[in-house]
N, C-alpha and C positions, 0 to 999 in steps of 0.2 A: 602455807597455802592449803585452801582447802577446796576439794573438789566436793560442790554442791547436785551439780546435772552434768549428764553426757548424754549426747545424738550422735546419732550417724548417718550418713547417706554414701547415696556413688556419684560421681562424679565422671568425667570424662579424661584420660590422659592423652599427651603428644600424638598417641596413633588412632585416637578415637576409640579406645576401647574401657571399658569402666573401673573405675580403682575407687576404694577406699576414702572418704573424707568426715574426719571426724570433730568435734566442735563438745568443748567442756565449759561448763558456767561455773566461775570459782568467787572466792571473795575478793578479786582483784578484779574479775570484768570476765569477757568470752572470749576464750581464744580457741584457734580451731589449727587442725593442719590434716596432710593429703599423703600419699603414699605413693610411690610410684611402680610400673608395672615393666619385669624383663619377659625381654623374651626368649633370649638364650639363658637357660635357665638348669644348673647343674643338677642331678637327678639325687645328690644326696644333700640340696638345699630345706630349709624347715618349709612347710610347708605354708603357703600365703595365705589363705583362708581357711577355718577348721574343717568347714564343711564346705560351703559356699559363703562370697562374698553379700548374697544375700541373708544367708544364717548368721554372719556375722555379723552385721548391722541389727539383727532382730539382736541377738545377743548383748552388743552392747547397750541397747535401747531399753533392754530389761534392766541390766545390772546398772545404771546408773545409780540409783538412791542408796548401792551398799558403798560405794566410795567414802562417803560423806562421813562415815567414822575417823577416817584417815589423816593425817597432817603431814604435807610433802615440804621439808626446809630443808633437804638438800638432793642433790643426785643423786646418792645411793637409798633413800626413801622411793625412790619408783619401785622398789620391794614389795611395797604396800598394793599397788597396783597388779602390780604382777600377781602375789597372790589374789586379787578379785576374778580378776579372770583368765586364771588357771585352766584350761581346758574347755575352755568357751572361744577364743578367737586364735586367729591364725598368725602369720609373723609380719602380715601387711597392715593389719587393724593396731598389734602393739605398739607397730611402728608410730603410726601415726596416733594414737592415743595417748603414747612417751612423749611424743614430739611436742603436742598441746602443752600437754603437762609444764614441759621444760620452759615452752616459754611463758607462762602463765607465774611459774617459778621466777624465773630471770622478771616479770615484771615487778612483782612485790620485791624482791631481795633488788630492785633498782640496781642490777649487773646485766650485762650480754649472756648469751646463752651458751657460748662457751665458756663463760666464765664461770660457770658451774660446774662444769668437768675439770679446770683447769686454771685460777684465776689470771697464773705466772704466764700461761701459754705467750710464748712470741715466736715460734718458728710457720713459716707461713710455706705450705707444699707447691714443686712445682706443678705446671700446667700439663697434662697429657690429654693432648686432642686429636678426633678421632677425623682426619682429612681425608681418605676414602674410602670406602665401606663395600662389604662382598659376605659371604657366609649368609646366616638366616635373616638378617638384619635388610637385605637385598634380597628386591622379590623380579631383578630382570633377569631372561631367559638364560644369559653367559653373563657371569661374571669372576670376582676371584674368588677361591675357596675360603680365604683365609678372611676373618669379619669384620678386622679392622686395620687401616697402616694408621699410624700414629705421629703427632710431630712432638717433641718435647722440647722447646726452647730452655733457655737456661741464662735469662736477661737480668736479672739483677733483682726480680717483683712483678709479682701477680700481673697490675697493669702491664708492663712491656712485655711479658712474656704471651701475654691476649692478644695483645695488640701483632706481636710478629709472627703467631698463630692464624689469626686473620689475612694477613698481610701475605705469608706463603698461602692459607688455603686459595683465597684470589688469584698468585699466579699460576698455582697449579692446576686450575681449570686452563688457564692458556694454553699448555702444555699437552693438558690431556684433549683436547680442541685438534691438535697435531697430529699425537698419535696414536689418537684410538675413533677407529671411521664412521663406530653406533656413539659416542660419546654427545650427551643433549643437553649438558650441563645440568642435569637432575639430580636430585638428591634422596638420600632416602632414612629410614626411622630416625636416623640418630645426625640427618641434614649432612651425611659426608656424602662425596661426588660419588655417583653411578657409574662403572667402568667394566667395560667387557673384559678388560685385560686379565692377563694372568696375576701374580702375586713378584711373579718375577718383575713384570712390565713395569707394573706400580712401582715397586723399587727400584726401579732405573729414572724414575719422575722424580721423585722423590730426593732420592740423594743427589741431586743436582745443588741441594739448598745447604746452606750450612746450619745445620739444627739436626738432633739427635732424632732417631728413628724407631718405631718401635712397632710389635706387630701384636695382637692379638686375636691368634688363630683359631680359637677358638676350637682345638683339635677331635673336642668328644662329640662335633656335629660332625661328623663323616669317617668317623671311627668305628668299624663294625666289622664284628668276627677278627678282631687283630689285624685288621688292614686298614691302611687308610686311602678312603677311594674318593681321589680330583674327580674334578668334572670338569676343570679348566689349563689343560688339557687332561683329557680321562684317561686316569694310568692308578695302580694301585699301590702302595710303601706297604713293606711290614714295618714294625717299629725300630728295628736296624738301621730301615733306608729312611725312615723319618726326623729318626734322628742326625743319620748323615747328612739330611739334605736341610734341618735347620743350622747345622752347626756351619755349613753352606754359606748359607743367607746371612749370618752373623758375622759370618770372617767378610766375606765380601759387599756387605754392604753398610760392615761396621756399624749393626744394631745397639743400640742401648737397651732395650724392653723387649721380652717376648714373653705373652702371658698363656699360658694352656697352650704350650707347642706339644702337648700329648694328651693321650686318653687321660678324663678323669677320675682313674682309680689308678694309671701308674707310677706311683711314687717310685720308682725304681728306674725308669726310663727317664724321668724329670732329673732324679740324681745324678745320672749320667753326663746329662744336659749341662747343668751347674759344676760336675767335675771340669768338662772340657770348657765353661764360657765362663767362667765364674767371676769374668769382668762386665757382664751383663746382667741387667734383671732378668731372673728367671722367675716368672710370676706363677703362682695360683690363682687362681677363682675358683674354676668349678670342679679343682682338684682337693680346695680347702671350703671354700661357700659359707666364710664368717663363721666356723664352725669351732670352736677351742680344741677337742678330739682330733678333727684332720687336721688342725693347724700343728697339734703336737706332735703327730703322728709323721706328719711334711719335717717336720724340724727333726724328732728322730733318725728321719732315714736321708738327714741333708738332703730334703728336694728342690728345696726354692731359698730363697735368698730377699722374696719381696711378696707381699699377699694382697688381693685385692679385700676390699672390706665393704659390702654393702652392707649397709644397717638395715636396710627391711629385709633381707634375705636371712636373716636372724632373728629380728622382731624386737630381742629383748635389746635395751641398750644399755644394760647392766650386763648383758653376755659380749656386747661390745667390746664394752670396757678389757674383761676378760682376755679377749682376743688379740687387741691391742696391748695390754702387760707383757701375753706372752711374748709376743712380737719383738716386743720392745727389750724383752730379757734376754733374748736370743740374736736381737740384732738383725730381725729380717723388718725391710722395709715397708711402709702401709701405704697403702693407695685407697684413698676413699672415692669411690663412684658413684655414678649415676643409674639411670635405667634407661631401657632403648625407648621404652612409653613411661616419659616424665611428665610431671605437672609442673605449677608455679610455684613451688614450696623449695624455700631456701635453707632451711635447718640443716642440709649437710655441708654446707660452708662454715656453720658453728662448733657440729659434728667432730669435723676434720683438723681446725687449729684447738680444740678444746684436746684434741687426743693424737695429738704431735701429728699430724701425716705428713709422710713425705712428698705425697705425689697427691691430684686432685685430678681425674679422669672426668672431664663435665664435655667432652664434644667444643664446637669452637663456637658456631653460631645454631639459631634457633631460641627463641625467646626463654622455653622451660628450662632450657641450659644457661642460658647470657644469666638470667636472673640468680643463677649460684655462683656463677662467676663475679657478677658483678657484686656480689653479696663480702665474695672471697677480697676483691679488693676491698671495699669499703673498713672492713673489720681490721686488713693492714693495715691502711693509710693512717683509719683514727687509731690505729697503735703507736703509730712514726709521728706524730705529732705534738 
């Protein structure tokens, strides 16, 4: 495959604000793809754009015509790419300029686009959805500290597990109808319920259902100066009492998933975390941020046991790749994700079973999301067939 032209433009994501869209003319025809925008956003993530996302776009606009020396026939050939522009774009533009690529690839080589990471792939990750929402993600006056409660069914495939995802998020607006007296059945960046409640509250809703539970506290948004300061109810932890009061919430409400229950730099307090739960995910994100260095660095000091892995929070997906090895040689779990401002681009559904994931964090409803989900089935079904 040969890459003849590249464009770029912005485009609008989930929360209306501009991301990345990029579009390649190869000898197979046009394909394009989009990139999407977080907003809880780790402080030692690569950085999105080199300069700006309009320097970006000028950038690849220029460097289009040096491609065209290049011949991409397999995955590990995005090398090629990579060296063109090397210190010209940020990790949202690669993203999305690999992602073209890939499927532009997958059309001549007449395979799926996982099948190019992967041809063998048949493990298909569960569903973790984000049923209701508090931390930065939530912009009402009270609500919980914590960003996200999560449901993890464990139905047999992708389909049933959606579907009973869907299924509890509807009753649990009944509930939270009950008892919570500002509750307006609203939603917010990532379409989970708006809720004044505490993190406690939610978890008393919650674990009424029978399906695993999970939290992503997102702990580096309200971690300052070594305390960690609520607002719901406003009381302050040092990392002692944060600790004690997740290992808490875990015994008693017999969590499966807790993702960044600490600061993002303390590998030590995570450890801790894992010593006493070590029958729960204890996740990274914005402790590792798809990063090979923290992820090695998380596995030397036993901190986690499961990583999250966004691909445009790295850009390269040859450092992907990377990431996912290590992962996978050590034995800690991957969860491929989304972003709080997603587009209509389903490339991390191909992503995810081309590079074994365990888990699939896509939100339950909302179109930008259905459409990876529904991506994520499709690529089962015609497996099973």
């Amino acid at each position: 495959m040969i890459i003849k032209e590249v464009s770029a433009k912005s485009v609008l994501d989930s929360r209306k604000n501009k991301t990345i869209f990029v579009e390649i003319k190869t000898n197979v025809g046009k394909f394009s793809a989009s990139a999407p925008n977080g907003k809880s956003t780790g402080k030692f993530a690569t950085k999105i754009y080199f300069k700006s996302l309009d320097k970006d776009i000028d950038a690849l606009n220029q460097l289009g015509e040096y491609f065209s020396e290049d011949i991409i026939d397999k995955f590990n050939d995005l090398r090629q790419i990579e060296n063109v522009v090397d210190g010209h774009i940020g990790a949202n533009t690669l993203f999305a300029l690999e992602s073209a690529a890939l499927k532009a690839l997958a059309k001549e080589k007449n395979v799926e686009i996982w099948e190019l990471i992967d041809s063998r792939a048949n493990k298909f990750p569960r569903l973790v959805g984000n049923c209701v929402g508090g931390g930065v993600h939530t912009e009402s006056e009270r609500h919980p500290d914590f960003q996200e409660f999560l449901l993890i069914p464990n139905e047999g495939s992708v389909r049933k597990n959606w579907e009973a995802n869907k299924k509890i998020k509807k009753q649990v607006e009944g509930f939270l109808k009950e008892v919570d007296k500002n509750f307006k059945s609203n939603k917010n960046d990532e379409d989970a319920w708006i809720v004044s409640l505490n993190e406690r509250q939610v978890l008393d809703v919650l674990s009424r259902f029978k399906v695993s539970l999970g939290l992503d506290v997102a702990a580096s948004s309200f971690y300052k100066r070594k305390k960690y300061l609520y607002s719901n109810p406003i009381l302050k932890r040092d990392p002692k009492e944060q600790l004690s009061y997740l290992k808490n919430l875990i015994k008693n409400f017999n969590l499966f998933y807790i993702e960044d229950g600490l600061g993002e730099n303390e590998f030590e307090d995570f450890a801790e975390l894992l010593k006493g739960c070590n029958n729960s995910l204890i996740v990274g994100d914005d402790l590792t941020v798809t990063h090979y260095k923290r992820l090695k660095t998380a596995i030397e000091k036993k901190s986690i046991n499961a990583i999250i892995i966004k691909p445009n929070q790295v850009g390269s997906l040859l450092e992907v790749k990377r990431v996912c090895e290590l992962a996978d040689k050590h034995k800690i779990r991957k969860v491929f994700s989304h972003r709080s401002g997603e587009t209509n681009e389903t490339i991390l559904a191909d992503l995810a079973v081309g590079f074994g994931a365990d888990f699939f964090k896509c939100g339950i409803t909302q179109k930008e999301r259905e459409v990876k989900i529904k991506r994520l089935i499709e690529i089962e079904e015609n497996n099973n067939k």
